[in-house]
N, C-alpha and C positions, 0 to 999 in steps of 0.2 A: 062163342067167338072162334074165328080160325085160326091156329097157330101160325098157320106157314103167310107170312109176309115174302113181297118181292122187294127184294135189295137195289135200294136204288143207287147207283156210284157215283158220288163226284166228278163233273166233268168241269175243265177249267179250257176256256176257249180263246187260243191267244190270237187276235186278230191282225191283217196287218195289209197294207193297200191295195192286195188280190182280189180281198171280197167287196170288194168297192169302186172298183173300174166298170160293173157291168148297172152301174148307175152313172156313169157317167163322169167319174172323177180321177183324174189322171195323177199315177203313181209318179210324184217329183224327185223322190228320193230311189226312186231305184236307178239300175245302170245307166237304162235312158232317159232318168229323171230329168226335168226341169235343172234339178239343183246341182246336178254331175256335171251338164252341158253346160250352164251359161254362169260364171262366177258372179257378173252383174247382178244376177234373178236371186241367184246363193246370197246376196247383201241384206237384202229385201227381209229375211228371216233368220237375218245373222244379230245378234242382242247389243253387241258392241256399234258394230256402222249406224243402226235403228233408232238407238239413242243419243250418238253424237249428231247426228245427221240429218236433216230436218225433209232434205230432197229425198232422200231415202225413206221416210215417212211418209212425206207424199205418196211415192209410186209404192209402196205400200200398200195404199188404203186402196188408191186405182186399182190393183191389183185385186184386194178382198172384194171391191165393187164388181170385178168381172171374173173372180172364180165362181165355177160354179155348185164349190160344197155345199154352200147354201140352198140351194134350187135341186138338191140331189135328192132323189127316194129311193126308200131300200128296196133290194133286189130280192132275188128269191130267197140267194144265200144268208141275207140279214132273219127273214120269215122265218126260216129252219130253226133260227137258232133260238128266236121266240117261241116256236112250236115246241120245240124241245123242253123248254122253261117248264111250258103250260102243261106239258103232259106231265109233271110230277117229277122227273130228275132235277136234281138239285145241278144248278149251273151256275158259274162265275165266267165273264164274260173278261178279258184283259186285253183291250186295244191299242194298237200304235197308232189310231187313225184317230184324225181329231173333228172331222166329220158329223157325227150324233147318231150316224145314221140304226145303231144297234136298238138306244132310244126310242127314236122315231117309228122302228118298227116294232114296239112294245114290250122293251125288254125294259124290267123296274129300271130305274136310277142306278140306287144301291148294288147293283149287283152288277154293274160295269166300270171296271178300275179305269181310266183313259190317263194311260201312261204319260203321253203329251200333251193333255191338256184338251182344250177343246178350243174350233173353231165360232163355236155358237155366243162367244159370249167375249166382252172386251175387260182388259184387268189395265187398273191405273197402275202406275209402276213408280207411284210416290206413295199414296194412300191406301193403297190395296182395292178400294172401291172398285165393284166388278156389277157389270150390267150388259145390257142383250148388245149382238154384235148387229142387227137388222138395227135398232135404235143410231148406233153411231154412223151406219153407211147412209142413214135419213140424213145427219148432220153435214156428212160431205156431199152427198147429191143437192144439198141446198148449198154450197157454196165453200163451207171448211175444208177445206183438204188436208189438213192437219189437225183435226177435233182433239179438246184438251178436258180432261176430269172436269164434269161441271160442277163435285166439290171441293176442288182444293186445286187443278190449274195446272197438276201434273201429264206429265206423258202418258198416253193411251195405247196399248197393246191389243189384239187378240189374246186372249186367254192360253196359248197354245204354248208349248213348248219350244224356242229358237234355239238356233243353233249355239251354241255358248251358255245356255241355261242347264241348270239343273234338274234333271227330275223333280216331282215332290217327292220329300222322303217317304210321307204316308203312306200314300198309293204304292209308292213301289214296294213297302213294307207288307202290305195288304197284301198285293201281287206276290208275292216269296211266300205268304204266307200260303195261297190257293194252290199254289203251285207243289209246296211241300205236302199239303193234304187233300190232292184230287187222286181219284182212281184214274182217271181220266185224262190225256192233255190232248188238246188238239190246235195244233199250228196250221194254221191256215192263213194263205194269202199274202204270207212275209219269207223275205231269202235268211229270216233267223241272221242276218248276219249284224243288225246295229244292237251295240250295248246299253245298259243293261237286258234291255226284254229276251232277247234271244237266249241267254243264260236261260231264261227260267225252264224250257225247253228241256237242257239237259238235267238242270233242278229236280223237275219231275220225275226223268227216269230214275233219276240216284235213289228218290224216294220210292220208287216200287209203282212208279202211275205207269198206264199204258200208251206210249207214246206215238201219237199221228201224226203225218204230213200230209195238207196236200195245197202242194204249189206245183205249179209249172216245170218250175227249174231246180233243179239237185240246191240243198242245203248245206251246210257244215253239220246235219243233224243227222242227217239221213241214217248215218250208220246205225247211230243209238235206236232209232225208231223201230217199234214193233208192227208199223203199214206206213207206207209211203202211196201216196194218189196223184196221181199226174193229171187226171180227166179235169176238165172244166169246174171250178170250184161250183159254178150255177147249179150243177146237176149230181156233181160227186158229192157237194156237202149235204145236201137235201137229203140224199140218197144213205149219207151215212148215220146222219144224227136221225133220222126216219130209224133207221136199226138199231139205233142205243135206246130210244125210246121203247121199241118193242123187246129190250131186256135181252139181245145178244153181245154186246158190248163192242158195238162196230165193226165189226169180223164179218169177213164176207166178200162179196164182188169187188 
């Protein structure tokens, strides 16, 4: 038997609405978000107006009926980071995006924390009862525009996280946990600036992980980080996690 093994490092990959625009899905919460510009559209995903509010519910669902998270497929940057999985590094995947799209391009379940919840699935907000988000948007294209828990009559959500909710503890617990014990962190695709996720960023370096950016636009992180990447996340991420794979630890162009 050979003694000498390769070290494979913990990489923990916090994602956030960069790598997801080049499928087609439009970052609402950032500067030019949807949610910055129009307070109206900000109701829509606000937990308080949602619930008292039934008109609000309505254009809601109108709403999910014509995003297009649904109808979205992963991009290259999503493939990477499955390829990376597959080649034998241990990965944890930690998204602010509520999308799937990490999933869909064949990253296990388990091994994607989704900070906000997800868009893929509807949560009653009496009974807990949770079922697919394509099933309810069948029930308003046939005529509901306000579908209600077919067990128990309660209010119907997306699964996601609104404005006025809480994280789940779990997942964020899980998350602090990846975050304390990767070699690895890579920020991609988020301004790190909403709380909690963006913390975990600096989390990581306190613990001794090696800290990447790559976004577009300058962070609150930047400084702590050990490589900062401004190029196209399509082609910069590919290009990096292609090199942690082959065991240099990102380092490089």
């Amino acid at each position: 038997m050979s003694s000498q093994t390769t070290h494979r490092p913990l990489v923990a990959i916090l994602s956030g609405a960069g790598i997801s625009t080049d499928s087609g899905i439009p970052d609402y919460r950032g500067p030019q978000g949807l949610w910055r510009r129009d307070p109206e559209a900000e109701k829509l995903v606000t937990y308080e107006y949602y619930m008292t509010d039934p008109e609000i519910r309505r254009r809601s669902w109108q709403m999910r009926r014509d995003s297009e998270t649904l109808r979205a497929r992963p991009n290259g940057a999503h493939e990477a980071v499955t390829r990376l999985e597959r080649s034998g590094v241990p990965v944890r995947v930690i998204t602010q995006n509520v999308d799937g799209l990490h999933q869909i391009a064949g990253m296990p379940a388990r091994k994607v924390l989704e900070l906000h919840g997800t868009a893929r699935a509807v949560l009653c907000t009496h009974c807990e009862a949770r079922s697919g988000m394509e099933q309810a948007l069948e029930r308003v294209a046939a005529g509901e525009p306000d579908p209600t828990c077919q067990d128990c009559g309660g209010i119907l959500k997306s699964a996601t996280v609104m404005f006025g909710e809480s994280l789940d503890p779990e997942v964020l617990t899980e998350a602090v946990a990846v975050a304390q014990a990767c070699e690895i962190f890579i920020a991609v695709g988020t301004s790190l600036q909403v709380q909690p996720a963006a913390s975990l960023a600096g989390l990581a370096a306190e613990h001794g992980a090696r800290l990447i950016i790559v976004n577009a636009e300058p962070t609150p992180y930047d400084e702590l980080a050990d490589q900062v990447v401004r190029e196209p996340i399509s082609t910069a991420l590919p290009a990096l996690l292609d090199r942690i794979a082959a065991g240099d630890g990102g380092s490089g162009g």
